[in-house]
PyMOL Python script that loads the backbone (N, CA, C, O; Angstrom):
from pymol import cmd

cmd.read_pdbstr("""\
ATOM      1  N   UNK A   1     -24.780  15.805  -4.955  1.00  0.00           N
ATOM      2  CA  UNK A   1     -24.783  17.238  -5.237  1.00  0.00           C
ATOM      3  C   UNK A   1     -25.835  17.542  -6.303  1.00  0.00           C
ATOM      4  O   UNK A   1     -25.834  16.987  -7.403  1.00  0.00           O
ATOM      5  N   UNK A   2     -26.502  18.217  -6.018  1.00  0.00           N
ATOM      6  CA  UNK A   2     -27.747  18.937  -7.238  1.00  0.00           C
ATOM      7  C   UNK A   2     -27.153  19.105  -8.113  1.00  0.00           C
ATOM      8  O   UNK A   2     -25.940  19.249  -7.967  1.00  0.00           O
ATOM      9  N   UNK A   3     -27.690  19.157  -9.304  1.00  0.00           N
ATOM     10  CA  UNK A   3     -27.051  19.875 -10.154  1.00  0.00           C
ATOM     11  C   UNK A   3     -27.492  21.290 -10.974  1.00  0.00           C
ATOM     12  O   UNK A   3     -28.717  21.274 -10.850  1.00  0.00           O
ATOM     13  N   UNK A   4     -27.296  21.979 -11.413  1.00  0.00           N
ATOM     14  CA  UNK A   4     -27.823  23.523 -11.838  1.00  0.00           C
ATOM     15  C   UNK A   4     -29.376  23.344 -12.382  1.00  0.00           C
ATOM     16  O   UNK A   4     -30.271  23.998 -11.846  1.00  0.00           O
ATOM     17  N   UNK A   5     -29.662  22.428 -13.475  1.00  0.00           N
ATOM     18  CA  UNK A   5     -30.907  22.899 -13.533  1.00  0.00           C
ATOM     19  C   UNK A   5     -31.798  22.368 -13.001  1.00  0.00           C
ATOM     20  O   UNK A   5     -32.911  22.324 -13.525  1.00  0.00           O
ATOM     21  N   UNK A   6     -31.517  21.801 -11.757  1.00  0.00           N
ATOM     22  CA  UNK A   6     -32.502  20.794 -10.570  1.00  0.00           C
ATOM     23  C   UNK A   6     -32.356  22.229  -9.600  1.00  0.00           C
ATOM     24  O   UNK A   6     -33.369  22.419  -8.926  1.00  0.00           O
ATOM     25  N   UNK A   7     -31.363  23.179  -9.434  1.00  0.00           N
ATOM     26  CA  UNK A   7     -31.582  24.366  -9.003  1.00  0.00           C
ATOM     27  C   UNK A   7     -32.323  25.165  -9.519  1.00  0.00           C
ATOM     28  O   UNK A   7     -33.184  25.743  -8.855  1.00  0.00           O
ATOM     29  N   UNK A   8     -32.167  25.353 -10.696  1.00  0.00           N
ATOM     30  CA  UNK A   8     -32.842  26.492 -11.021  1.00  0.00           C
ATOM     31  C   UNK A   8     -34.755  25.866 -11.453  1.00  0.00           C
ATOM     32  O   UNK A   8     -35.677  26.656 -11.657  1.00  0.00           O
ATOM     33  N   UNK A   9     -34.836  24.981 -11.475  1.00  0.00           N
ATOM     34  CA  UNK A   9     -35.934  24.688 -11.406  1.00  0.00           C
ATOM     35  C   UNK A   9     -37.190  24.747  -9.961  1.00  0.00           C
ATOM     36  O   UNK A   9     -38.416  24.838 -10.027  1.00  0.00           O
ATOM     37  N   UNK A  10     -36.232  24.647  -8.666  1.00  0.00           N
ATOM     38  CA  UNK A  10     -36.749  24.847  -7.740  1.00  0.00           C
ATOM     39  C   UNK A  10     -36.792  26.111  -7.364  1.00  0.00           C
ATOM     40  O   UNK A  10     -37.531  26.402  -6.423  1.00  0.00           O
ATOM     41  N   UNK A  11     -35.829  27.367  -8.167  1.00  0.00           N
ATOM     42  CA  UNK A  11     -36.180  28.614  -7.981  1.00  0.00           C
ATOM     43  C   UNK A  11     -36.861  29.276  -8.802  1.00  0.00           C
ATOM     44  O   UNK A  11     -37.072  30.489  -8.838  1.00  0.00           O
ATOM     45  N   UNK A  12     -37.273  28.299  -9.601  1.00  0.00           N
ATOM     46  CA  UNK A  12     -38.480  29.227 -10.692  1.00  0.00           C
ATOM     47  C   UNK A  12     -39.963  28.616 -10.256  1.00  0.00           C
ATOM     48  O   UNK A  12     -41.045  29.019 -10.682  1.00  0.00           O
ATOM     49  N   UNK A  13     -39.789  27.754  -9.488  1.00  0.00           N
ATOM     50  CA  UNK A  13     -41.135  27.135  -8.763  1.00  0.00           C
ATOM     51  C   UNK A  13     -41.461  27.845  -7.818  1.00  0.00           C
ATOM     52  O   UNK A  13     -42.641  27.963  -7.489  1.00  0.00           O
ATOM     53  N   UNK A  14     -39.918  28.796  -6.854  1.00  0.00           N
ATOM     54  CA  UNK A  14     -40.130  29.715  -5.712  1.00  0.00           C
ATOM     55  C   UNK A  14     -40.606  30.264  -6.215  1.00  0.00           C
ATOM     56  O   UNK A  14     -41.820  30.063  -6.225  1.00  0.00           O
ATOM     57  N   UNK A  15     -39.875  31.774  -7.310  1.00  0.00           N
ATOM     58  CA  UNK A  15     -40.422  32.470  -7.617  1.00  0.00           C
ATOM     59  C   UNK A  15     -42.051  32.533  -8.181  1.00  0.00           C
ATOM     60  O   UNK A  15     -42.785  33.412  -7.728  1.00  0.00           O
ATOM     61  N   UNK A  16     -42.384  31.902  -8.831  1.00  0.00           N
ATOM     62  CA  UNK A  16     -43.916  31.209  -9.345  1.00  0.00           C
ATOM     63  C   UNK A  16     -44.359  31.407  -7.547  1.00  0.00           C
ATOM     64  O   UNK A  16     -45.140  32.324  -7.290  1.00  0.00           O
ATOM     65  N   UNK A  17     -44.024  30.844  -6.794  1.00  0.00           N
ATOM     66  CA  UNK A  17     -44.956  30.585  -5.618  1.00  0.00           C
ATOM     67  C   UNK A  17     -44.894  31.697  -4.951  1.00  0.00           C
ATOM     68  O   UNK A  17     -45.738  31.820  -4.063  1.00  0.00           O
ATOM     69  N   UNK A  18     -43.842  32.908  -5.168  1.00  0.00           N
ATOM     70  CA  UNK A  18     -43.576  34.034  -4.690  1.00  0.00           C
ATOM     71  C   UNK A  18     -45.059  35.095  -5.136  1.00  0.00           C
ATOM     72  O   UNK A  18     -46.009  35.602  -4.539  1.00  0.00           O
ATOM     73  N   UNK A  19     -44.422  35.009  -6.844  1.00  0.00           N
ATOM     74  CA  UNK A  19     -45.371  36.072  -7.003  1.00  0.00           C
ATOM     75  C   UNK A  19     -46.879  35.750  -7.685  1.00  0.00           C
ATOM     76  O   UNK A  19     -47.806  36.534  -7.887  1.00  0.00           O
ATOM     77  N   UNK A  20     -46.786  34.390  -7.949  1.00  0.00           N
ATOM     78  CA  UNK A  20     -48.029  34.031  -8.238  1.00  0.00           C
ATOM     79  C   UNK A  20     -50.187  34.186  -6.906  1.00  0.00           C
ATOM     80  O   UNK A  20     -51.405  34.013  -6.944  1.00  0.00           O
ATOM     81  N   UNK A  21     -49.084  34.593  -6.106  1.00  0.00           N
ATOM     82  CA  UNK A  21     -50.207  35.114  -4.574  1.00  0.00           C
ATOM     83  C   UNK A  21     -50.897  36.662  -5.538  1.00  0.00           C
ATOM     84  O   UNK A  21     -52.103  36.805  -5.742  1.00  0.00           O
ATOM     85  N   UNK A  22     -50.236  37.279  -5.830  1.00  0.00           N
ATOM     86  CA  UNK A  22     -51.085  38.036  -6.389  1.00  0.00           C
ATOM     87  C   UNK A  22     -51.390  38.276  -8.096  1.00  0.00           C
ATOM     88  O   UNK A  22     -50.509  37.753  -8.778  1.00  0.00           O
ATOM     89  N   UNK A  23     -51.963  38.643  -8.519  1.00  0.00           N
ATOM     90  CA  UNK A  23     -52.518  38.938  -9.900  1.00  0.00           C
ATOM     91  C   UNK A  23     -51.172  39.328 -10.660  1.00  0.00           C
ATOM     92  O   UNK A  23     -50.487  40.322 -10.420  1.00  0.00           O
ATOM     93  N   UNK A  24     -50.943  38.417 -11.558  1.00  0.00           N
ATOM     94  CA  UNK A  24     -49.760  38.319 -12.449  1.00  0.00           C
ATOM     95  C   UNK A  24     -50.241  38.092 -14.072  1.00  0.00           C
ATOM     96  O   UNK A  24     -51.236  37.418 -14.337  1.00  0.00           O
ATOM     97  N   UNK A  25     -49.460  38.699 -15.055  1.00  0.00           N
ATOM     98  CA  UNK A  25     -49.581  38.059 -16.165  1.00  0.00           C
ATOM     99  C   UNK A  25     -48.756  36.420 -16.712  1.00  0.00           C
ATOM    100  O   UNK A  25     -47.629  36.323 -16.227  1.00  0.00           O
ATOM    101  N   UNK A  26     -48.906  35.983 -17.036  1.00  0.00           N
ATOM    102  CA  UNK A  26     -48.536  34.577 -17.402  1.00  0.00           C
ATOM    103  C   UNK A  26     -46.712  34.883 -17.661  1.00  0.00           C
ATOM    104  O   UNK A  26     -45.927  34.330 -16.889  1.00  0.00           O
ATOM    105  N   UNK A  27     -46.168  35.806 -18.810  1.00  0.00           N
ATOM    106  CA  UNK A  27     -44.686  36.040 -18.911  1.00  0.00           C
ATOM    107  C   UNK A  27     -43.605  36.310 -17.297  1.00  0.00           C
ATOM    108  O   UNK A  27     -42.395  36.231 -17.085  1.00  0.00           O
ATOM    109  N   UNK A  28     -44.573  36.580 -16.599  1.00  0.00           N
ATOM    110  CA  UNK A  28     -44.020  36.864 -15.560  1.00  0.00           C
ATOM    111  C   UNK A  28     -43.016  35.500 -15.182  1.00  0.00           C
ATOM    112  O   UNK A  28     -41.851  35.302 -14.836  1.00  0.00           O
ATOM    113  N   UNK A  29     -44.109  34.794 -15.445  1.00  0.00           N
ATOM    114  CA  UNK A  29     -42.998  33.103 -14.945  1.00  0.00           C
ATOM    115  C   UNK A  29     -42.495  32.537 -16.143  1.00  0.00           C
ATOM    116  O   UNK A  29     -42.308  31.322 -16.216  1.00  0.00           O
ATOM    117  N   UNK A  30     -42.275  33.246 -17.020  1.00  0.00           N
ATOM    118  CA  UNK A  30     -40.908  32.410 -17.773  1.00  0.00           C
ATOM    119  C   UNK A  30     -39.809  32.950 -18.016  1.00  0.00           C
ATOM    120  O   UNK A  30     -39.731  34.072 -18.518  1.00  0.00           O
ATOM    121  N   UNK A  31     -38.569  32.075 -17.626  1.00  0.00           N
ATOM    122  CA  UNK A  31     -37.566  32.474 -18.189  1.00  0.00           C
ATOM    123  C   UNK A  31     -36.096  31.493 -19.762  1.00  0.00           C
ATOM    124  O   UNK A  31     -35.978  30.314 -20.095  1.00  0.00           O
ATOM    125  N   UNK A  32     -35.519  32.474 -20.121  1.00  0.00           N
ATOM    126  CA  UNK A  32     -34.986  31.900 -21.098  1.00  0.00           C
ATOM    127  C   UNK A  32     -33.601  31.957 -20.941  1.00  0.00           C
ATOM    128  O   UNK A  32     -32.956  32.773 -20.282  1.00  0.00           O
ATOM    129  N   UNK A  33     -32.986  30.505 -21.967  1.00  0.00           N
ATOM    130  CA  UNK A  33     -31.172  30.698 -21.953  1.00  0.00           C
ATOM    131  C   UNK A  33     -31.576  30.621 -23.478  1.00  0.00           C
ATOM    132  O   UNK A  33     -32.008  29.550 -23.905  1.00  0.00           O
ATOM    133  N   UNK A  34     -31.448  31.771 -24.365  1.00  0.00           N
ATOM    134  CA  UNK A  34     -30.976  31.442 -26.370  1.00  0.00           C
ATOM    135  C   UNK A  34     -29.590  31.453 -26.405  1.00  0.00           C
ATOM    136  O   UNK A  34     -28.791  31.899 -25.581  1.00  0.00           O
ATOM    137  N   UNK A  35     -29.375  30.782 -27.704  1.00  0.00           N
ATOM    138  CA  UNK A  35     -28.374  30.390 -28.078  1.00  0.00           C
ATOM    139  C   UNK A  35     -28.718  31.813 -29.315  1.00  0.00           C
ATOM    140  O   UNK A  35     -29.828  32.147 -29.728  1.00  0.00           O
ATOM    141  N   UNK A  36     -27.466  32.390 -29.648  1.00  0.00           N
ATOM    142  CA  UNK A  36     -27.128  32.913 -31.404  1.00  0.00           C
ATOM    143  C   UNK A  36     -26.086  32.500 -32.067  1.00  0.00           C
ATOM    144  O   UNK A  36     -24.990  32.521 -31.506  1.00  0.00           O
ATOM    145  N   UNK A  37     -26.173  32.176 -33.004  1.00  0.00           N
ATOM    146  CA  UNK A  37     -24.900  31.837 -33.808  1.00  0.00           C
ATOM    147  C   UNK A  37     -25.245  32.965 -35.232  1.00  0.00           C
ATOM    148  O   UNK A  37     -26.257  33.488 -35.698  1.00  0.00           O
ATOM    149  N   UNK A  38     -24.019  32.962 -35.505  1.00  0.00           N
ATOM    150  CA  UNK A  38     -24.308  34.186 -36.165  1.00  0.00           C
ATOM    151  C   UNK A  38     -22.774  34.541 -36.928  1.00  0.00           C
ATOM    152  O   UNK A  38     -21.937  34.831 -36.074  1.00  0.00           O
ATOM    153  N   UNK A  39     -22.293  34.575 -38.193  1.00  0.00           N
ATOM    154  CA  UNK A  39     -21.435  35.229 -38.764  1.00  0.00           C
ATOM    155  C   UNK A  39     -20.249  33.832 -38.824  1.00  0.00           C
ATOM    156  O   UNK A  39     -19.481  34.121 -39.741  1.00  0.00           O
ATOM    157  N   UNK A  40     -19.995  33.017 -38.458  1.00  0.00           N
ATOM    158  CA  UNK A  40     -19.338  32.060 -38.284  1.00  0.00           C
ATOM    159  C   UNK A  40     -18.320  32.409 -36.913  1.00  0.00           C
ATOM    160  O   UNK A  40     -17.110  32.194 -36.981  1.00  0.00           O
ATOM    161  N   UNK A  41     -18.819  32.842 -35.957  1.00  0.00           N
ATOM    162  CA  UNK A  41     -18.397  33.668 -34.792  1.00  0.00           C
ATOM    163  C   UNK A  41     -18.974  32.657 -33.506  1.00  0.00           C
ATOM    164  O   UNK A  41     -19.952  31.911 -33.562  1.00  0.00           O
ATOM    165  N   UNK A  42     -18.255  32.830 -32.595  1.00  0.00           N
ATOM    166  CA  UNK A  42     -18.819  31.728 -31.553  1.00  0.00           C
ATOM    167  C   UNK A  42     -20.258  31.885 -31.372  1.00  0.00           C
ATOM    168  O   UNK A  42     -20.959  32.471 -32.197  1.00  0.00           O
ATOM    169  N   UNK A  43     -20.669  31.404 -30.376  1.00  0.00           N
ATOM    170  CA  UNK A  43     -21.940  31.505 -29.926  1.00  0.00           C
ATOM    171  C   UNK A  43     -22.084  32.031 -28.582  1.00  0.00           C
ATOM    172  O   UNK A  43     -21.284  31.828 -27.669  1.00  0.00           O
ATOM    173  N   UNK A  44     -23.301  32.815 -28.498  1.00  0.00           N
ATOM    174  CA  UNK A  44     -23.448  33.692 -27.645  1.00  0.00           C
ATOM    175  C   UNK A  44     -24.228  33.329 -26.728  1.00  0.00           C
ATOM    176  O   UNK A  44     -24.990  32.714 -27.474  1.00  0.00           O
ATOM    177  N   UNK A  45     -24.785  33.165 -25.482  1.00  0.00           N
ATOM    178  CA  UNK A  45     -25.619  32.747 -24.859  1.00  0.00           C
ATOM    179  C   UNK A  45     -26.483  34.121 -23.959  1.00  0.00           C
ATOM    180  O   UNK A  45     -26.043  35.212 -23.596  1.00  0.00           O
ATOM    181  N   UNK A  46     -27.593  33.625 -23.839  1.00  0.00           N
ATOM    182  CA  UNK A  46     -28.474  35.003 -23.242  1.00  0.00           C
ATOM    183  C   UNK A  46     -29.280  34.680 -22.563  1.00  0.00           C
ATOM    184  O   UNK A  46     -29.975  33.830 -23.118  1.00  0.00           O
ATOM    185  N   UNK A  47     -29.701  34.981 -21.271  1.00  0.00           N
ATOM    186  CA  UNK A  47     -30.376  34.794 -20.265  1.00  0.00           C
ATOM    187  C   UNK A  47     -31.561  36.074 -20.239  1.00  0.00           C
ATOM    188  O   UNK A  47     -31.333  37.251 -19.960  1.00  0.00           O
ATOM    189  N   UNK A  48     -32.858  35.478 -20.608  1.00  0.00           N
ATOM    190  CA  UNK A  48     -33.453  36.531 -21.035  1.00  0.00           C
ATOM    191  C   UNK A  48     -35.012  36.741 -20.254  1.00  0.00           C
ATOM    192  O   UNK A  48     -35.222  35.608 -19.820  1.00  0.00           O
ATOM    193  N   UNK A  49     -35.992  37.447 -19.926  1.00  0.00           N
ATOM    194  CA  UNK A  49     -36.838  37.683 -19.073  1.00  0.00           C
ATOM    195  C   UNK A  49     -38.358  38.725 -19.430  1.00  0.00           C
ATOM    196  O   UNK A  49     -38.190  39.923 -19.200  1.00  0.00           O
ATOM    197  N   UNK A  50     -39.119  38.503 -19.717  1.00  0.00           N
ATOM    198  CA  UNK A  50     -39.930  39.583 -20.304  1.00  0.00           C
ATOM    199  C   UNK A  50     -41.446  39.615 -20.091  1.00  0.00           C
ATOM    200  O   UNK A  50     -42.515  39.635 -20.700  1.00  0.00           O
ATOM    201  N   UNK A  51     -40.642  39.606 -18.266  1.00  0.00           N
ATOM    202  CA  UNK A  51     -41.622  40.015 -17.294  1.00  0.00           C
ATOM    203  C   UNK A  51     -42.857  41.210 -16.816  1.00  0.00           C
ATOM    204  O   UNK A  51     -42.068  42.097 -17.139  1.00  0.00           O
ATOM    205  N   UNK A  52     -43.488  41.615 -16.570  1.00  0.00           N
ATOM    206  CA  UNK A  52     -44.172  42.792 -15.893  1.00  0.00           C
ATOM    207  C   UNK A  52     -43.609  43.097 -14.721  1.00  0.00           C
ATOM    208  O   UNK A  52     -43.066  44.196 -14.614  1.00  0.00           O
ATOM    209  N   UNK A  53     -43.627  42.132 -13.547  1.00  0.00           N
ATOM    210  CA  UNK A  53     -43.128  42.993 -12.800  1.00  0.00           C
ATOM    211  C   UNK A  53     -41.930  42.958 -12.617  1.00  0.00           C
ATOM    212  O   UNK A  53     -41.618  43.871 -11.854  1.00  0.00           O
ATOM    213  N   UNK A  54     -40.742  42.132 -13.050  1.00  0.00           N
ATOM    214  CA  UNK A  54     -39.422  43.111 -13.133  1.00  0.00           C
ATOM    215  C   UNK A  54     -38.796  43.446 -14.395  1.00  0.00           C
ATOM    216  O   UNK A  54     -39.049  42.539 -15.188  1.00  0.00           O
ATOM    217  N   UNK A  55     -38.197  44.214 -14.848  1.00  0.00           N
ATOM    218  CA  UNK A  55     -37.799  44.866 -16.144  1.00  0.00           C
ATOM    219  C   UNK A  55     -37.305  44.397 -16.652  1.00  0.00           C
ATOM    220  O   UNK A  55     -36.656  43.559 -16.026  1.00  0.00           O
ATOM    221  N   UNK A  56     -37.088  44.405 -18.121  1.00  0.00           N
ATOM    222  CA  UNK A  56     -36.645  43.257 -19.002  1.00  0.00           C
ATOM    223  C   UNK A  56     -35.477  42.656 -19.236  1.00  0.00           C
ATOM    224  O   UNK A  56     -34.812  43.208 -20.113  1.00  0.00           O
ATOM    225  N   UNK A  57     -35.008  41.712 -18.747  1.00  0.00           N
ATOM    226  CA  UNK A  57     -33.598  40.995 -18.578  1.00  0.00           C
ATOM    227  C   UNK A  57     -33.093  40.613 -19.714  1.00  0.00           C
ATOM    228  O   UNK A  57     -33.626  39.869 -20.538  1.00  0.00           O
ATOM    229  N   UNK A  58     -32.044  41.125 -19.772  1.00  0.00           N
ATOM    230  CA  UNK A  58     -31.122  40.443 -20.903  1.00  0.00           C
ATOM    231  C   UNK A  58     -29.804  40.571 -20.765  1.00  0.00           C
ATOM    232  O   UNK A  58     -29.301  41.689 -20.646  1.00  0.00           O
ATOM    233  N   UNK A  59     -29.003  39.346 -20.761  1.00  0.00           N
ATOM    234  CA  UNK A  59     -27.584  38.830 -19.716  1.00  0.00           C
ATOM    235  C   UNK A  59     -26.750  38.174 -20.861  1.00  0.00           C
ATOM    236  O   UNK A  59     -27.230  37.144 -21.333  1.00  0.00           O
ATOM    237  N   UNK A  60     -25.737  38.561 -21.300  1.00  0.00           N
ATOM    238  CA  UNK A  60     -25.151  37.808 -22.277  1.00  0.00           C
ATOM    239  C   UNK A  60     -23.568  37.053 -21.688  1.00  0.00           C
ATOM    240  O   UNK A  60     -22.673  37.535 -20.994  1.00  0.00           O
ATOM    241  N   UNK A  61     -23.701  35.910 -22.216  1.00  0.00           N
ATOM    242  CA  UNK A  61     -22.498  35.166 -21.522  1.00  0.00           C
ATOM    243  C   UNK A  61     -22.026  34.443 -22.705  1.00  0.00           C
ATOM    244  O   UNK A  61     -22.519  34.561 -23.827  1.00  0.00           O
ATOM    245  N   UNK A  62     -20.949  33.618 -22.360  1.00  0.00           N
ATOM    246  CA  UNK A  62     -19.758  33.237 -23.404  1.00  0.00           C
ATOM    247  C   UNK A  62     -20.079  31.512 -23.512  1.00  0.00           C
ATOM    248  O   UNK A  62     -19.508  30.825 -24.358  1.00  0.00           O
ATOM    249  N   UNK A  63     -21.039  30.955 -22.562  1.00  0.00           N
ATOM    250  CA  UNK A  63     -20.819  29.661 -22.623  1.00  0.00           C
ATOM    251  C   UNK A  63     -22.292  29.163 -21.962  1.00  0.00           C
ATOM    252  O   UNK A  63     -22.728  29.583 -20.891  1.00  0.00           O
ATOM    253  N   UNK A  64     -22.865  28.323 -22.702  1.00  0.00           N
ATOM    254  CA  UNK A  64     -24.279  27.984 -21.872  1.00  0.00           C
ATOM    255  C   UNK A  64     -23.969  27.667 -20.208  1.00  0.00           C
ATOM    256  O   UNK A  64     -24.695  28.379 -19.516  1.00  0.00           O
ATOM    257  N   UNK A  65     -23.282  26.985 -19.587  1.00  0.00           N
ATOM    258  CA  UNK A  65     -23.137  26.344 -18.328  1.00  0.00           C
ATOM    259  C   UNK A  65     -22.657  28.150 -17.713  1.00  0.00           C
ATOM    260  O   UNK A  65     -22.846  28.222 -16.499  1.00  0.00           O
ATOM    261  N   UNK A  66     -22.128  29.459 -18.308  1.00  0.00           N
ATOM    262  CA  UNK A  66     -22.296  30.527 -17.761  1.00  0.00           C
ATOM    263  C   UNK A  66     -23.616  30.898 -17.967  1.00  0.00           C
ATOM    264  O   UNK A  66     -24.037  31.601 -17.049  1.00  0.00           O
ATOM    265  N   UNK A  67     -24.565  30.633 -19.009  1.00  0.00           N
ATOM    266  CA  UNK A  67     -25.462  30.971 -18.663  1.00  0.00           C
ATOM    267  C   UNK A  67     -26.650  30.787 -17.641  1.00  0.00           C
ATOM    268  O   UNK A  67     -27.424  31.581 -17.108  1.00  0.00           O
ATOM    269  N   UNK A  68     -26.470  29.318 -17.578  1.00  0.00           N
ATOM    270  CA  UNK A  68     -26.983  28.510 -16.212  1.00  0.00           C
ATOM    271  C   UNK A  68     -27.040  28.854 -15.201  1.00  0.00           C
ATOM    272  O   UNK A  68     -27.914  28.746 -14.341  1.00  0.00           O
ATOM    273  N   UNK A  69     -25.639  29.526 -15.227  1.00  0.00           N
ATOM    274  CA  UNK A  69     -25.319  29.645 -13.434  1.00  0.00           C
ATOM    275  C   UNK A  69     -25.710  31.135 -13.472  1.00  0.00           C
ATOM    276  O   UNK A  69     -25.917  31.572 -12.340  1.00  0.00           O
ATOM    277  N   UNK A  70     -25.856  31.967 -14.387  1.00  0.00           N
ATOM    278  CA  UNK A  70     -25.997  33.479 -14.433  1.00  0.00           C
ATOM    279  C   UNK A  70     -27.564  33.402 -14.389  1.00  0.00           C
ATOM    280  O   UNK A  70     -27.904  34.444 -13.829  1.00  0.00           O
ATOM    281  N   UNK A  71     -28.207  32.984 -14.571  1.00  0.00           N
ATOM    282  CA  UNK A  71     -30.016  32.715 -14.054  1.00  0.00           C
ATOM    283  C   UNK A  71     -29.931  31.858 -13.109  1.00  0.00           C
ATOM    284  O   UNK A  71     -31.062  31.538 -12.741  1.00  0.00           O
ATOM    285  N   UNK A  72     -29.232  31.411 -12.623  1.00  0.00           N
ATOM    286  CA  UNK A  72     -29.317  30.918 -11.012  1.00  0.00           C
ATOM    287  C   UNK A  72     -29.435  31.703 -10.141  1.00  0.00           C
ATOM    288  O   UNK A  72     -30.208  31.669  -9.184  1.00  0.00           O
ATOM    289  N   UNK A  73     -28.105  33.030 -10.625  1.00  0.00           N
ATOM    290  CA  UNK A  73     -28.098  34.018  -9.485  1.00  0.00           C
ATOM    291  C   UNK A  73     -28.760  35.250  -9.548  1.00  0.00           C
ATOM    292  O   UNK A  73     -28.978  36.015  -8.608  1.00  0.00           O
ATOM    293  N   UNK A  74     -29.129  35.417 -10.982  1.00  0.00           N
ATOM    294  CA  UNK A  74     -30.587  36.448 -10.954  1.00  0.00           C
ATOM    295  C   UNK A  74     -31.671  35.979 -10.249  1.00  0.00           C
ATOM    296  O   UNK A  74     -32.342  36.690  -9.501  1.00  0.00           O
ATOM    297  N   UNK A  75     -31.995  34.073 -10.589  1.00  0.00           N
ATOM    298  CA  UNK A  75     -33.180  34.043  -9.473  1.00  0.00           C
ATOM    299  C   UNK A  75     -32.542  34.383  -7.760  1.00  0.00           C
ATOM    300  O   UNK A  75     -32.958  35.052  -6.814  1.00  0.00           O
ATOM    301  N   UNK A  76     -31.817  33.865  -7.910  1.00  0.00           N
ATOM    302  CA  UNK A  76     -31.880  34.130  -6.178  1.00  0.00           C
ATOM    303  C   UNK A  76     -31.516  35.622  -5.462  1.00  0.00           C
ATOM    304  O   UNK A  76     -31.557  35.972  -4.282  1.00  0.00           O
ATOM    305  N   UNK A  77     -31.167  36.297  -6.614  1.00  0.00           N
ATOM    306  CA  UNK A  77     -31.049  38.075  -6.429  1.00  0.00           C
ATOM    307  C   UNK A  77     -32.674  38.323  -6.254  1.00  0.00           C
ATOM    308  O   UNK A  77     -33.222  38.631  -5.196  1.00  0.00           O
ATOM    309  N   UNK A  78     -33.250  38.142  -7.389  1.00  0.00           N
ATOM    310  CA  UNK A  78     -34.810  38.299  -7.680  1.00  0.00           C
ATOM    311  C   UNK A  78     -35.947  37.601  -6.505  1.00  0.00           C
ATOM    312  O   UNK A  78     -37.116  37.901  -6.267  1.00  0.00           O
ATOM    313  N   UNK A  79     -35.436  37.006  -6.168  1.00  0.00           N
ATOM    314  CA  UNK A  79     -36.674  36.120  -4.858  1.00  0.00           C
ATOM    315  C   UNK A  79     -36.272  36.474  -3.576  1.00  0.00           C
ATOM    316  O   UNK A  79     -37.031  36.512  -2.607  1.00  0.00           O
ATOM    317  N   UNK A  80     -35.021  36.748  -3.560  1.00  0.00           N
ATOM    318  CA  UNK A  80     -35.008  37.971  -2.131  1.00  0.00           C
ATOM    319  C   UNK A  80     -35.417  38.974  -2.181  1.00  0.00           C
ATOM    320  O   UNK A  80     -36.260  39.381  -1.381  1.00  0.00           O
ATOM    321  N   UNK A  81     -34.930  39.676  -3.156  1.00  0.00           N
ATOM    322  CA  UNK A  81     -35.950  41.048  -3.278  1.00  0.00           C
ATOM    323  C   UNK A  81     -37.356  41.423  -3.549  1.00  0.00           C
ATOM    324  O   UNK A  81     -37.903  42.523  -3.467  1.00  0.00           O
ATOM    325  N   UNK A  82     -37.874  40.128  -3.931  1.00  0.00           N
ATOM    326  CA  UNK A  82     -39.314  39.980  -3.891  1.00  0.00           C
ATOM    327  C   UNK A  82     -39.981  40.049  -2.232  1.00  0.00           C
ATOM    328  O   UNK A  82     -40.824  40.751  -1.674  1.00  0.00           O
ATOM    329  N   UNK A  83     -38.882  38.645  -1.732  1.00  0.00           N
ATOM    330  CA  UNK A  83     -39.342  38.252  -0.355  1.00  0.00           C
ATOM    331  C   UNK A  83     -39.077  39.912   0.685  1.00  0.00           C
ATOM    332  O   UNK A  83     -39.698  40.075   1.735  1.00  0.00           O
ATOM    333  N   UNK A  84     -38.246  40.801   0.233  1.00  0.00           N
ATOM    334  CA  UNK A  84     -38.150  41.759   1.104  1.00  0.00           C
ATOM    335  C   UNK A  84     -39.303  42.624   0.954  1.00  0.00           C
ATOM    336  O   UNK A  84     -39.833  43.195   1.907  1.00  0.00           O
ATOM    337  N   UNK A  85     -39.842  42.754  -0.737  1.00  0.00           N
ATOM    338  CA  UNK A  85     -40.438  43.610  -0.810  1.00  0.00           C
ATOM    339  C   UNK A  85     -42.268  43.224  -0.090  1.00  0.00           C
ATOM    340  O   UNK A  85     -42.982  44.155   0.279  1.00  0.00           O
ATOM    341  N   UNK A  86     -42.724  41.798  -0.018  1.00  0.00           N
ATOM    342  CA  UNK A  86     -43.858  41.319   0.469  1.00  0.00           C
ATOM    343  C   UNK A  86     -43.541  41.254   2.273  1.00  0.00           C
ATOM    344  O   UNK A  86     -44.274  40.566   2.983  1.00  0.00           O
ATOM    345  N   UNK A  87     -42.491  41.974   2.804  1.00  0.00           N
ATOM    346  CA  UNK A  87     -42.353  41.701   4.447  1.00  0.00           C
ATOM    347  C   UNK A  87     -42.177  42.742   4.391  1.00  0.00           C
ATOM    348  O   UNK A  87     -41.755  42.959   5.527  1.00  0.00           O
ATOM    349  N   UNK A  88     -42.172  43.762   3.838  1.00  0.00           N
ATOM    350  CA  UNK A  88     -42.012  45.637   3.924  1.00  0.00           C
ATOM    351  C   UNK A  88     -43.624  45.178   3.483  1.00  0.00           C
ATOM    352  O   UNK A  88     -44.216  44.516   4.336  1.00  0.00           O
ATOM    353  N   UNK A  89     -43.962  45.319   2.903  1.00  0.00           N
ATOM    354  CA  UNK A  89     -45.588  45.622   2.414  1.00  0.00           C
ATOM    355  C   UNK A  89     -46.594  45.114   2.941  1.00  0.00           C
ATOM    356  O   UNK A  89     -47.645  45.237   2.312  1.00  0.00           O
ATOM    357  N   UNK A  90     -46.630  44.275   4.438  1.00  0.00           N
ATOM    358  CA  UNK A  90     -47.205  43.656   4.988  1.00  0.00           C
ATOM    359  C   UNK A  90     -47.757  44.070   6.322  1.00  0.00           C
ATOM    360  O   UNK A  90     -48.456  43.290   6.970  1.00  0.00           O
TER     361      UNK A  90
END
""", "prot")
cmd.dss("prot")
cmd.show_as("cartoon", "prot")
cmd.util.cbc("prot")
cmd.orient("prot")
């Protein structure tokens, strides 16, 4: 069985191979999980994005392995809707 970030690594290589065909800025292909700690209060996890062409992501979850899986399923929300939007525009 794969495991999450052997997934999400092959969907940030899609995406890269998605939108890298046309003229992109470099932020476009990165994405982030931060950690905050803060106040002696748990820790917060954030799935974060600060892209051009999609708007700026920011996902807050309770546990890194939620955060994992919560940028798993933004990429694969995000690379279909890419893939729809390059087969409408074609």
């Amino acid at each position: 069985m794969e495991n999450i970030e052997e997934s999400i690594l092959k969907l940030t290589d899609e995406w890269y191979s998605l939108i890298g065909k046309d003229h992109h800025k470099d932020r476009d292909c990165h994405w982030y999980v931060e950690t905050k700690c803060s106040y002696g209060l748990p820790p917060k996890y954030y799935v974060r994005h600060f892209g051009y062409i999609l708007d700026e992501i920011e996902e807050e979850y309770n546990s890194y392995e939620q955060a994992l899986k919560g940028l798993k399923k933004i990429l694969e929300i995000e690379i279909k809707k890419e893939k729809e939007y390059q087969t409408e525009d074609s």
